[in-house]
N, C-alpha and C positions, 0 to 999 in steps of 0.2 A: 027507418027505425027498426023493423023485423030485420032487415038482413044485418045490420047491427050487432041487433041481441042474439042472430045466430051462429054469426062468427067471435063472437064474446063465448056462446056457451060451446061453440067448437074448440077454441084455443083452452078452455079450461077442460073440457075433456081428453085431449091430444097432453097437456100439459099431468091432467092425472094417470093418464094409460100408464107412463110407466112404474109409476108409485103401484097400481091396479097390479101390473103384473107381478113384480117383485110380493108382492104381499102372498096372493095367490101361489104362486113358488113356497111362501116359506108355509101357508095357512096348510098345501097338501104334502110338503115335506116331514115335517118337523113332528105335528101328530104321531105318525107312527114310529117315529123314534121314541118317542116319551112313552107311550102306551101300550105298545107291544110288549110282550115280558115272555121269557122261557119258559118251553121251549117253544121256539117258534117255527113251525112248518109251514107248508105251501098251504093257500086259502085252496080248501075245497072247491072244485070246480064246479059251475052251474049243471043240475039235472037236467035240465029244461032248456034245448036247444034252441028256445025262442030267448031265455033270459041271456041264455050265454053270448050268444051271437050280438043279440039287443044291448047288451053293455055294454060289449066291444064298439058297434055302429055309435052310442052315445060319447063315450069316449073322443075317438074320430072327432065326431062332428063339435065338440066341446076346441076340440083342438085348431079344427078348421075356424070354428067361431073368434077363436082368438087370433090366428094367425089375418083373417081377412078382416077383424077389426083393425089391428095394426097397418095393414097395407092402406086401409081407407082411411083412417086420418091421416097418415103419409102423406095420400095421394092428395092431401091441401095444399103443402108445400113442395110436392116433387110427383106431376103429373104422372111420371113415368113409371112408379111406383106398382101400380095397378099388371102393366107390365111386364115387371119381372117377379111375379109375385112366382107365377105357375112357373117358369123355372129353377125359380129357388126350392119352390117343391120337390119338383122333381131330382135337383141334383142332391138336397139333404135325403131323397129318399134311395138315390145311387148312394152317397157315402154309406147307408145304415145298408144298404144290400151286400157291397162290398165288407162290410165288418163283418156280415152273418155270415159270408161264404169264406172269406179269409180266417176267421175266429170263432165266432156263435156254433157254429155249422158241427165244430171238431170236437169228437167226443170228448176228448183228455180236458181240452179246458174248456168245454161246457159243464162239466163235472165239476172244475174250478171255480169257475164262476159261480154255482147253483150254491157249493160249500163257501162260497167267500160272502155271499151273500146274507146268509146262514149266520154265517158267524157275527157276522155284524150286528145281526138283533139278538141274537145271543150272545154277545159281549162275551167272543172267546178269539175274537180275530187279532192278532200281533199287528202292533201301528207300521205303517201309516193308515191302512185303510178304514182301521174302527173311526180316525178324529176325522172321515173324509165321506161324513154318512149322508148328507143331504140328499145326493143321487138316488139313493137306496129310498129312502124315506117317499121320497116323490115315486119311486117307481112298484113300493107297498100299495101305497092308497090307489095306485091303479091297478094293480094283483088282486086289493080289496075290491072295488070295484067290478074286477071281469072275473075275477077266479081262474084266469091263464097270465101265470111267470112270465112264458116265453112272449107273450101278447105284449106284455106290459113293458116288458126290457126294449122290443123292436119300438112298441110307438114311444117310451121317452128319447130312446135316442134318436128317433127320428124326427120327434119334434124340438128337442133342443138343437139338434145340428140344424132345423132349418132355422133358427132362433141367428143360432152362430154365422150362418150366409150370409142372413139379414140384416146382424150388427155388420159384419163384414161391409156391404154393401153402403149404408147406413153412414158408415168411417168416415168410408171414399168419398162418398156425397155431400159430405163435410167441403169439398174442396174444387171437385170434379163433377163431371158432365155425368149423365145416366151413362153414358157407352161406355165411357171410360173407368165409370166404376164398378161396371161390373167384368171389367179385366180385371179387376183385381181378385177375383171369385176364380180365374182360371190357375195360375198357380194354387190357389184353396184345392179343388180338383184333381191336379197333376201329383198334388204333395200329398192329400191324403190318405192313398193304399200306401205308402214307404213310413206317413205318420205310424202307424198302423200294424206296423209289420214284424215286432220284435216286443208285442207286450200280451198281457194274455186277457184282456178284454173288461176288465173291471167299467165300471158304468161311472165312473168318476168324469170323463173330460168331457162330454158334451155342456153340462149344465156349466163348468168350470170355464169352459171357451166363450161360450156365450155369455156369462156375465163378465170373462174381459174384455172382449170386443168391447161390452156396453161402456164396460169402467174406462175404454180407451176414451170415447163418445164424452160422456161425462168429465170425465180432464179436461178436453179440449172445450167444451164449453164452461166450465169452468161450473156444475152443478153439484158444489160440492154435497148437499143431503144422499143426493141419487147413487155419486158416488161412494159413500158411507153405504151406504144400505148395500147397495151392491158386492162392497168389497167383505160387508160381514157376511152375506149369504155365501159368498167366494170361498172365504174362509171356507169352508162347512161344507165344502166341494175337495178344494186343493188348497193347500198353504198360498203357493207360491205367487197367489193374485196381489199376496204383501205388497209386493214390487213397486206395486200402482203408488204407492205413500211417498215414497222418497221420489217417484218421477213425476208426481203433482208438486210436489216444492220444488223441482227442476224447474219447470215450468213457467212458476210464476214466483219465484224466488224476488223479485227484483221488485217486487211490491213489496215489501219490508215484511214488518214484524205482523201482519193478516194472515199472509200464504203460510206462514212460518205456525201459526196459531192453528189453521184449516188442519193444516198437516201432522201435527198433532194431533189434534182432535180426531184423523182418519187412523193415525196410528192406534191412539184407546179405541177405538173400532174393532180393531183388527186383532187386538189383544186381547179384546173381551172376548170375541166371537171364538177366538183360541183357544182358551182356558174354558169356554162355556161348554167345547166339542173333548175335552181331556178330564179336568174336574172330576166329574163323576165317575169314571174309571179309575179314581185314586190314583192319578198322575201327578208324579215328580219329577219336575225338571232337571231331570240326570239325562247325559249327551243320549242314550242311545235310547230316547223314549221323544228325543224332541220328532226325527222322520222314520224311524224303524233303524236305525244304522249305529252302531256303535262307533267309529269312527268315519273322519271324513274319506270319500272316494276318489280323491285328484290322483292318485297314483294307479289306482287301481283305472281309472278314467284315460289314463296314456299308458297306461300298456302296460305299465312297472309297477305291479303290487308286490309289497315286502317278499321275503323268502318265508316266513314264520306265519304268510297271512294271504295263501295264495287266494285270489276268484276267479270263476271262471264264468266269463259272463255267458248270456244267450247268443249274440251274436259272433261272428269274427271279429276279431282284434283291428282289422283296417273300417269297420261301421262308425268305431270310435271316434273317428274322424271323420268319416266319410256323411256320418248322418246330419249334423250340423252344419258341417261344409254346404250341402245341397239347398238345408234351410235358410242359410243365409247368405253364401256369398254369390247367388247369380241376381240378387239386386242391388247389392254394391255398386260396381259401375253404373248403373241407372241414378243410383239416389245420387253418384258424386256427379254427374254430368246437370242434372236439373239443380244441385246444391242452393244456389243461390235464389232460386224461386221457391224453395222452401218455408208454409210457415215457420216461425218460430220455435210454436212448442210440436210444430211435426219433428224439427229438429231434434230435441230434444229429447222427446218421447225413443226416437231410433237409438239415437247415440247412449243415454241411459238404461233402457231397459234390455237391449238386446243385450251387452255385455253383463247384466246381471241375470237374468236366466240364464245365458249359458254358464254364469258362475256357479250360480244355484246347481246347478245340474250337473256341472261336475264335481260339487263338494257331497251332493246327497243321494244323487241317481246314478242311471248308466246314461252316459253318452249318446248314446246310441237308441236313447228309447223316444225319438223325433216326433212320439205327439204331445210332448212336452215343448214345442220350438211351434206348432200351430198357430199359439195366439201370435205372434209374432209378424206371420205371411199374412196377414191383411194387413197390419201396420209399416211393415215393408214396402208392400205391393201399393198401399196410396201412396210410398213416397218417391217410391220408383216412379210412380205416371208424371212426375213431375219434369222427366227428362224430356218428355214430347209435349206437354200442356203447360201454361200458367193457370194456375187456379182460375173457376171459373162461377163461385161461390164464395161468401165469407160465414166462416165453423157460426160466428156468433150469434148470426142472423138466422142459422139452418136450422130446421125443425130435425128434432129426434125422436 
């Protein structure tokens, strides 16, 4: 009878973590948006080299605390869990090394960053990034907290990238073996510094990757509240996590007029959480206020912008292709060779959603800017394993 009542209140604590987290996400974000007011400067740093230090170590270990509860209720339904916890560590703490040395590091957009950051709680930033503040908002309360910027920018991106390994990981496991899912971490790895390499470091995509990994996770078991909650914090990151709306009615379209209703219902999600991050900047839905862009980019995107309307992007004119290409087609051949041992809605999730972010991406961004194509190589990369494995797990039954 105890061990009963133990795995009864394990299953319903494993079933609240993730509600736990998402909450926590919005409970230290969202405050310092609302409450901060101009002008707003860097928090004075601690006198007191026992407090300074002392809140940074608390910090940390608040973090540590979360990442190794998550690993250990995992480790109910996926022994191996435990495992790979300390390499996910470590390689979310290579990615955030590699951003500081490639980007953080350079004075010109260190200077960028510190004023884009600025601007944001100052509501004097040009969109996109003022409606893209949640990042910012979470990595305030940890500036509040230690009274060092530079402290607090390294550990959130350090702790949402490993956030985003873990969902990664988390995917795969949905279907595959532990070995096998943590190949799919290695193109994660290989693509990261080229993600990386053509933007000037805004704090937007960690928190943004990691909740769509989650919202991949969520589709596939089909939790729709989770993924609502998800896709509104999403929002509040990056638009572009929309996507997940019309490839959850992909999915399960074929259940009638339910799926059709859910999806719905995720779209007012999605729409609320929109207007909730514009709104109050006196925002009018005129084209060049929906992403910062007054018109659409697909010409400028292949190479051929008007004569009257030249750009000149950051990269070379062959990235435009070349950045995308690398993101997606070296697991084509993999996913068509495994095709038929394909879930369903893995199917479907590839076939829909890749072709709409790179659609996205050439009507509003640059081509070329591939850490925008990220969320995509974990969902690739589990369906590429499929050319060497049959599934060795079923999504419905797998804990997340």
């Amino acid at each position: 009878m105890g061990d009963l009542l133990h795995n009864e209140q394990l299953r319903r604590l494993r079933a609240a973590l993730p509600w736990l987290g998402l909450f926590l996400v919005a409970a230290l974000s969202i405050p310092p948006l609302l409450l901060e007011r101009p002008e707003v400067k860097f928090v004075e740093p601690y006198t007191s080299p026992i407090l300074a230090w002392g809140s940074k170590w608390v910090v940390l270990a608040a973090m540590f605390v979360a990442i190794r509860l998550a690993v250990w209720l995992g480790s109910a339904d996926d022994p191996w869990a435990i495992w790979v916890e300390l390499p996910l560590v470590v390689l979310a703490g290579l990615m955030t090394a590699w951003h500081w040395h490639h980007l953080d590091s350079d004075d010109f957009l260190g200077e960028w960053q510190r004023k884009t950051y600025f601007k944001i709680f100052n509501h004097t930033q040009e969109p996109p990034h003022l409606f893209r503040a949640l990042p910012y908002g979470f990595t305030r309360a940890l500036e509040r907290l230690t009274g060092d910027w530079t402290f607090s920018c390294i550990a959130y991106r350090w702790f949402f990238t490993w956030w985003f390994v873990w969902g990664c990981y988390l995917f795969a496991r949905l279907w595959h073996s532990a070995l096998l899912s943590l190949l799919t971490l290695l193109p994660v790895a290989v693509l990261y510094p080229l993600s990386v390499w053509f933007y000037w470091g805004q704090l937007t995509d960690p928190l943004s990757h990691a909740l769509f990994v989650f919202a991949f996770i969520w589709t596939v078991r089909d939790r729709t509240a989770l993924l609502a909650a998800s896709l509104a914090l999403g929002i509040l990151a990056k638009e572009t996590v929309v996507l997940m709306v019309p490839v959850y009615w992909a999915c399960y379209w074929r259940g009638g007029l339910r799926p059709l209703l859910k999806a719905a219902g995720l779209g007012v999600v999605c729409v609320a959480a929109f207007l909730a991050a514009r709104l109050p900047y006196q925002w009018s839905p005129r084209y060049d206020k929906i992403n910062g862009t007054q018109e659409l980019m697909i010409l400028d995107n292949l190479g051929l912008p008007p004569p009257d309307r030249p750009h000149q992007p950051a990269a070379p004119i062959y990235h435009l292709y070349l950045q995308p290409a690398l993101f997606v087609l070296p697991f084509v051949p993999f996913i068509a060779w495994g095709w038929r041992r394909l879930d369903g809605r893995l199917k479907v999730m590839c076939v829909i959603l890749t072709p709409l972010l790179l659609l996205s991406n050439l009507c509003f961004g640059w081509m070329y800017e591939s850490r925008n194509y990220m969320p995509l190589v974990p969902l690739l990369g589990t369906a590429a394993l499929f050319a060497i494995a049959s599934p060795s797990r079923r999504p419905d039954a797998a804990a997340a």
